[in-house]
N, C-alpha and C positions, 0 to 999 in steps of 0.2 A: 629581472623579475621572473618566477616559476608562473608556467600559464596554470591557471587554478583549474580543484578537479571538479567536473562537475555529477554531483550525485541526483539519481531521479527515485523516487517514491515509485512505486509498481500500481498500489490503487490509484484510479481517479489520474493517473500521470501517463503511465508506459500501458496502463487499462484503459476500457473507457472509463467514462465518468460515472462513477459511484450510482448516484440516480439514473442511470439507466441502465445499471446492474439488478439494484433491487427492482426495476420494473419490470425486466426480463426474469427475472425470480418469479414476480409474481404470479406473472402467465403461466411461467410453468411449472406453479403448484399451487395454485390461488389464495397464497397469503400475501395479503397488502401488505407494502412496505410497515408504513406505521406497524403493522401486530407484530411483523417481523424484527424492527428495530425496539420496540417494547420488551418482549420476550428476551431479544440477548441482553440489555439492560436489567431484567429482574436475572436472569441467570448471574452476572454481573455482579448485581444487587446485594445478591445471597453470598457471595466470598466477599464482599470488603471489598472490588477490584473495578474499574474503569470499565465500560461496556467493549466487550471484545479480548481484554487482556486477560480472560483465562485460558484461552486458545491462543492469542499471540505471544504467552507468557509458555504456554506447554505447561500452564497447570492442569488442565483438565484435556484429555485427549479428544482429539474430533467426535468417536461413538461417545463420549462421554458426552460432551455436550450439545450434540445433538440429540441426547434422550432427554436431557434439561430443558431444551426448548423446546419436545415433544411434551413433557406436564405443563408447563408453563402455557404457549398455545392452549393444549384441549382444556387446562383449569379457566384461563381468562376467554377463551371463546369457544362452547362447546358444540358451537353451531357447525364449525369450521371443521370442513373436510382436508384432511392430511393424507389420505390416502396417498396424493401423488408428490407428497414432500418426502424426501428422503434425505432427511435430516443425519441420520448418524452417518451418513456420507455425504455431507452438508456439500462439499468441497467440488466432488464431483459434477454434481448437477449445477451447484452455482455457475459454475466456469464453462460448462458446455454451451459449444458454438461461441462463446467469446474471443474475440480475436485483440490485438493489440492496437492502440494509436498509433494510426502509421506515421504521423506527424512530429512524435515526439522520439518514434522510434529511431526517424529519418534526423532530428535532432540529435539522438548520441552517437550513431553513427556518423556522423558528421562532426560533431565533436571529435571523438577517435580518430579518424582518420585525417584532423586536422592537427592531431599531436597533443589534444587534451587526454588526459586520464581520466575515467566514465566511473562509474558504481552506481550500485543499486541501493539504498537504504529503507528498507520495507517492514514496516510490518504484518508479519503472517505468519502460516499456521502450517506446523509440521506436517502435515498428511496433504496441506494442498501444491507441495512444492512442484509434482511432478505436472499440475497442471499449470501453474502459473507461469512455470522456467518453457513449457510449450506453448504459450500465449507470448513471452519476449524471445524468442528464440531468433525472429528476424533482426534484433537487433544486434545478435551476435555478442562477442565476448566481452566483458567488460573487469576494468584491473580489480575491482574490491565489492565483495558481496559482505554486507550486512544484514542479518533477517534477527531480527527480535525473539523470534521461539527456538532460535539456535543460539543467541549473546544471554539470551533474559534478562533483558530490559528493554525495553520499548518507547518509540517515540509518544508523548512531548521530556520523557525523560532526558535532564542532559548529558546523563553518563552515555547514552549513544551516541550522539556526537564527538564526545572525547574519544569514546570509544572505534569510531569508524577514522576520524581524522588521525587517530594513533596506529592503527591496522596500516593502514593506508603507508601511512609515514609524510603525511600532508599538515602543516602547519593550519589552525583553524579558519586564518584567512586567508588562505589558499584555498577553502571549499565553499561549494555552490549548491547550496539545494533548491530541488524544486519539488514541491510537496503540494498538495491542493487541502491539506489542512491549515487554516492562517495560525493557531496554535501550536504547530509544529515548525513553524516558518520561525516564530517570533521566539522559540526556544532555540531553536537554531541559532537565531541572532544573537542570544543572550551569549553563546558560547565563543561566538565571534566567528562564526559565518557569516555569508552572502547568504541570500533568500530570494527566491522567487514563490511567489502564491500564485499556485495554477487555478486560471478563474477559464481561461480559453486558448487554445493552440498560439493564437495571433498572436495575443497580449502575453505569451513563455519567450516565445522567438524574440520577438522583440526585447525582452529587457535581459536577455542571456547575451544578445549583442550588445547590448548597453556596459552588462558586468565582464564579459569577457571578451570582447573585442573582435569578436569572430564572426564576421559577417553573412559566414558560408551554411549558419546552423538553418537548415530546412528538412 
């Protein structure tokens, strides 16, 4: 039997966790999460498209839609100081001083070097590559990158899956994801992946030993 490959999500996975990204936004540029996740959704809204997937899709370029959630913001709150959001280079300031899960990082690296095959399966956005590939940079190299604003399709879509598992040249139950969306876990499954639902560092390790046999992932 092939040891299977295991693929990680980059938000919320090989990141920290989502919610304490946008609360580090916050600070530092004083819009609450909520206005913040409101506004990509009306931007969102306005193409027919999923909140986020006009930027993870490379329909609308980072200044693009960063000037979208500059009307959007000052139309629904005018109260709201933007001065220190610098939205058409959304990418930049989000990701500054973020650093990676070292837990999960120490997870693929351990995988790899126990003879699994790694990949990344992410969805993201063309202009933020150059930060985000320097937030998993400790995790070192890994055999198959997938990013959504370079395939255009994006996850809970299943043609990524096919699509990554086919790149690869990895049979669909030979791969493992770990995604901290359970809607992308569960499309995965449908495809005939493993899945793990990132809820905490502990409860990943533990059931990646469970699907792959690897007792060494820390």
């Amino acid at each position: 039997m092939p040891l299977p490959m295991v693929w990680f999500d980059f938000g919320g996975v090989l990141s920290p966790p989502l919610d304490e990204l946008y609360d580090a936004y916050h600070r530092k540029t004083g819009i609450a999460p909520a206005q913040l996740q409101a506004a990509m959704k009306e931007v969102a809204d306005e193409l027919g498209m999923p909140t986020l997937a006009p930027v993870e899709l490379a329909a609308l370029t980072e200044a693009e839609w960063g000037r979208r959630l500059r009307r959007v913001l000052t139309d629904r709150h005018p109260e709201l100081d933007l001065s220190r959001a610098r939205l058409e280079g959304f990418g930049e300031q989000w990701f500054d001083g973020v650093t990676a899960n070292p837990v999960m990082v120490g997870a693929l690296r351990s995988a790899r070097d126990n003879g699994f095959r790694v990949g990344i399966l992410s969805n993201n956005v063309v202009e933020w590559e150059p930060y985000w590939r320097a937030i998993v940079a400790p995790a070192g190299d890994v055999d198959c990158l997938i990013d959504s604003c370079k395939v255009g399709v994006r996850k809970p879509d299943p043609r990524i899956f096919d699509l990554a598992a086919g790149t690869a040249g990895v049979a669909p139950e030979d791969c493992v994801l770990v995604d901290d969306l359970a809607g992308n876990c569960a499309a995965a499954r449908r495809r005939g992946w493993h899945a793990v639902h990132f809820r905490d560092n502990r409860q990943v390790l533990a059931a990646l030993r469970d699907l792959t046999g690897l007792p060494s992932l820390s």
